[in-house]
TORKOL-4160 file (C-alpha; in steps of 0.2 Angstrom, whole numbers, padded with zeros to 4 digits, m for minus):
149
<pt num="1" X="0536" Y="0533" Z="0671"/>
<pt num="2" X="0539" Y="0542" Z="0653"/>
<pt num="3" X="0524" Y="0543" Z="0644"/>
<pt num="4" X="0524" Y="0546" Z="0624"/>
<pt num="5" X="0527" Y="0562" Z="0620"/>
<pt num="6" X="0541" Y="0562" Z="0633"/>
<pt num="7" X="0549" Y="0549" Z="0624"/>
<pt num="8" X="0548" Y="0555" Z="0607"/>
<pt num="9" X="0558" Y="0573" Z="0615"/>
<pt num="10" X="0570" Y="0562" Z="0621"/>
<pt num="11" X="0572" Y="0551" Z="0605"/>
<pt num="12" X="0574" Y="0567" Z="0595"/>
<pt num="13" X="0587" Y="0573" Z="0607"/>
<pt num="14" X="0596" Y="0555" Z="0606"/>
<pt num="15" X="0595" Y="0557" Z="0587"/>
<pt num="16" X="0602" Y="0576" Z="0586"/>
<pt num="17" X="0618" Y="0571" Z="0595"/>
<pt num="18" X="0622" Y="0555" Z="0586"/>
<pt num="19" X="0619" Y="0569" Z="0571"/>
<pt num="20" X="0632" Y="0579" Z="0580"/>
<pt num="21" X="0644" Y="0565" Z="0586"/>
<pt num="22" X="0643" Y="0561" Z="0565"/>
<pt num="23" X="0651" Y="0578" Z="0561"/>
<pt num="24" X="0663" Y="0576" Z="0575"/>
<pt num="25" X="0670" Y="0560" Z="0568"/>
<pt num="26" X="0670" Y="0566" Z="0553"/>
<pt num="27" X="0679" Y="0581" Z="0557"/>
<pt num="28" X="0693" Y="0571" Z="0568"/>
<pt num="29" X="0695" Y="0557" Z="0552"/>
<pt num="30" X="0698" Y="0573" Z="0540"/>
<pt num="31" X="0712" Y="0582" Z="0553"/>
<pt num="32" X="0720" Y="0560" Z="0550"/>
<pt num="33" X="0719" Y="0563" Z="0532"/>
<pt num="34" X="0727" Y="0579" Z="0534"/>
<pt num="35" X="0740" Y="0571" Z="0544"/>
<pt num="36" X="0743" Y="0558" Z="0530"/>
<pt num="37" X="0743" Y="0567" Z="0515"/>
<pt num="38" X="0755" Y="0579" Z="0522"/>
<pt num="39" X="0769" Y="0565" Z="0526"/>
<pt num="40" X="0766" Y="0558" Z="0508"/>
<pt num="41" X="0765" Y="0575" Z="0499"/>
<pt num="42" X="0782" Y="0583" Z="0508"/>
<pt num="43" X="0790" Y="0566" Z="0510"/>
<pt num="44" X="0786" Y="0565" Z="0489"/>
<pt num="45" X="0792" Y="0584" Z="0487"/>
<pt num="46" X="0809" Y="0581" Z="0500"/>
<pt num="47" X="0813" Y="0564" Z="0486"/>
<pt num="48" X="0813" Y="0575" Z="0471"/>
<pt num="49" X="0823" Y="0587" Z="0481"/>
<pt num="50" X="0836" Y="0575" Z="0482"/>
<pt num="51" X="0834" Y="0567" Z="0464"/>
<pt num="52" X="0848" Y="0569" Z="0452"/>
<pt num="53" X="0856" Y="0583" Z="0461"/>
<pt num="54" X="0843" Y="0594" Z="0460"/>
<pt num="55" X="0846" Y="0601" Z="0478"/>
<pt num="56" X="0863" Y="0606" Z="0471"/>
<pt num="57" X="0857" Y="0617" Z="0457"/>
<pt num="58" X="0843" Y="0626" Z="0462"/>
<pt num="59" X="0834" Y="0616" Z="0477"/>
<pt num="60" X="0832" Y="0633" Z="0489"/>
<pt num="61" X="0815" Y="0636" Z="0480"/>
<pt num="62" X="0809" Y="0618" Z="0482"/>
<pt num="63" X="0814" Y="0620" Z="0500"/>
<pt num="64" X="0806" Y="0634" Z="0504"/>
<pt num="65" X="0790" Y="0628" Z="0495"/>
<pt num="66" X="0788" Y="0611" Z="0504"/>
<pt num="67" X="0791" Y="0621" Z="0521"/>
<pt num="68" X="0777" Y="0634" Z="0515"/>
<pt num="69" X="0767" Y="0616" Z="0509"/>
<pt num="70" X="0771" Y="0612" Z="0529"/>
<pt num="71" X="0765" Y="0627" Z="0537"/>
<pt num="72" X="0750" Y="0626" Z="0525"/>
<pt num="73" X="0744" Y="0609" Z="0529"/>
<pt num="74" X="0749" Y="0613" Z="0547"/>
<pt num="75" X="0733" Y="0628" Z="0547"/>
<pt num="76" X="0721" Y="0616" Z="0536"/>
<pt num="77" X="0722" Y="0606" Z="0552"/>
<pt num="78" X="0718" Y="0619" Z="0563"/>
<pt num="79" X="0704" Y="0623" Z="0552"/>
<pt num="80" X="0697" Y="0606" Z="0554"/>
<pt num="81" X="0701" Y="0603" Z="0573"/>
<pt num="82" X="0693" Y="0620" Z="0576"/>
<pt num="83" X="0676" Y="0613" Z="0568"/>
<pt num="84" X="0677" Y="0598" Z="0577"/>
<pt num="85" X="0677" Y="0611" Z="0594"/>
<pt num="86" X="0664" Y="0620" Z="0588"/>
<pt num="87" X="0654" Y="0604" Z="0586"/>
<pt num="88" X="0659" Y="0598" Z="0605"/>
<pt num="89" X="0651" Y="0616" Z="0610"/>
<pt num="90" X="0636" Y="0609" Z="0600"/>
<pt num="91" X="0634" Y="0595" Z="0607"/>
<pt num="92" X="0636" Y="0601" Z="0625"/>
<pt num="93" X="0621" Y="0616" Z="0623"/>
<pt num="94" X="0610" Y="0600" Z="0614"/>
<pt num="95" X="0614" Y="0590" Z="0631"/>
<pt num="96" X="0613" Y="0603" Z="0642"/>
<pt num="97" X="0595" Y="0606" Z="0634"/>
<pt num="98" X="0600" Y="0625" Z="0626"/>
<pt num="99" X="0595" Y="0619" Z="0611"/>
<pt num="100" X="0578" Y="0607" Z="0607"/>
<pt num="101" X="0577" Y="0609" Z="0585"/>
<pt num="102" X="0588" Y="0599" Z="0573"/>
<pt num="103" X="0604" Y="0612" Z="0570"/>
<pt num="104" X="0621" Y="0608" Z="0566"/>
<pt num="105" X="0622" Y="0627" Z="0562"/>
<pt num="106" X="0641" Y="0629" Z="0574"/>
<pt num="107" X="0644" Y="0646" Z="0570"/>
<pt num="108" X="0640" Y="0656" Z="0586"/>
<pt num="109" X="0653" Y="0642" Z="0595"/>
<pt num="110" X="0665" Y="0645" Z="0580"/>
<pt num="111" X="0665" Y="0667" Z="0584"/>
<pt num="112" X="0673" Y="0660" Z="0601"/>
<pt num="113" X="0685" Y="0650" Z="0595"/>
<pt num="114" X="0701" Y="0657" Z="0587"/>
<pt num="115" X="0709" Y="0646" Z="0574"/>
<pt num="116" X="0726" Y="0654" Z="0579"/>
<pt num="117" X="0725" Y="0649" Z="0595"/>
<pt num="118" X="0720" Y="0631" Z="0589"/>
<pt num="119" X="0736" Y="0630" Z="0579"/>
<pt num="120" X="0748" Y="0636" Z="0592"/>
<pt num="121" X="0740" Y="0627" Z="0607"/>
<pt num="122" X="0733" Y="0609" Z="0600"/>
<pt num="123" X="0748" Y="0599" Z="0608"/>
<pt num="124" X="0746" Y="0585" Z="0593"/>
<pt num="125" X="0748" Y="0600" Z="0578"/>
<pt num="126" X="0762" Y="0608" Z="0586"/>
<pt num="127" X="0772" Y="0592" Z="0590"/>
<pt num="128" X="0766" Y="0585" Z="0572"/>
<pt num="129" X="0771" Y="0601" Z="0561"/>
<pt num="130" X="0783" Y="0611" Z="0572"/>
<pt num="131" X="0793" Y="0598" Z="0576"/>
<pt num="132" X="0795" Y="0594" Z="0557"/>
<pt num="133" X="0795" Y="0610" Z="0550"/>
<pt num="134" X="0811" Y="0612" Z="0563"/>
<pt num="135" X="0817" Y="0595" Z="0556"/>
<pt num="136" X="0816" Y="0601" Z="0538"/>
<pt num="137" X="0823" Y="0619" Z="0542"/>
<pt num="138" X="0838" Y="0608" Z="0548"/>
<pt num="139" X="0838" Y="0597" Z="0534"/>
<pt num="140" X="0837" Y="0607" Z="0521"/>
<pt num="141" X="0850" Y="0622" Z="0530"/>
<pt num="142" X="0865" Y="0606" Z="0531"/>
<pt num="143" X="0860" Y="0601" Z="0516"/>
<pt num="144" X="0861" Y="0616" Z="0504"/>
<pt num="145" X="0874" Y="0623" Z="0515"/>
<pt num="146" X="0885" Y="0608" Z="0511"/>
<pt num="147" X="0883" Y="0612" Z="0493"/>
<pt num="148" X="0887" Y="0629" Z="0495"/>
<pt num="149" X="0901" Y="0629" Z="0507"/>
């Protein structure tokens, strides 16, 4: 039988990883917003590079800026799935009874993780933003070469 005080560790340790599991899900739903604003941004940027010609004039900046705009979402993604690891390390020492006080303090799990490797590895951000930085490489190369051949 669990007597009181027993209890109360246990409460406090239920409590701490619904705290954890918080900042997880709100690290995931932040890497889907990512994931949205980034189709709405480049596919508003990829329109007015097609408006009223102005891929024939000039458009090579534009190009190269929503591909840099690509690459830069791409690592804000990483950024957040990284915090989300470092949280899921978090949660493991708290259930696996490394840590009994209230932290959300992640940064000793966040010195093992290397946001590089996050970006390359994660199967859902490379085949999200490689496969469309390739497609916009492509895109925009038939495009402007069109133009200018």
């Amino acid at each position: 039988m669990v007597n009181n005080s027993q209890q109360g560790n246990l409460y406090d340790k239920l409590s701490h990883l619904q705290l954890v599991e918080q900042q997880i899900q709100r690290m995931a739903n932040n890497s889907f917003k990512i994931k949205s604003w980034s189709i709405t941004i480049i596919g508003a940027a990829i329109g007015y590079w097609l408006k009223d010609g102005y891929s024939q004039k000039n458009g090579i900046e534009i190009a190269i800026l929503i591909v840099i705009v690509s690459i830069l979402f791409w690592w804000l993604d990483a950024y957040y799935l990284t915090l989300e690891k470092g949280y899921r390390e978090l949660y493991a020492a708290i259930d696996h009874n490394k840590i009994n006080n209230y932290t959300l303090d992640i940064k000793p799990y966040i010195k093992k993780i290397d946001i590089k490797y996050v970006a390359i590895t994660s199967k859902v951000l490379t085949r999200t933003y490689v496969w469309g930085i390739i497609l916009e490489i492509i895109f925009f190369g038939q495009y402007y070469l069109k133009f200018r051949g």
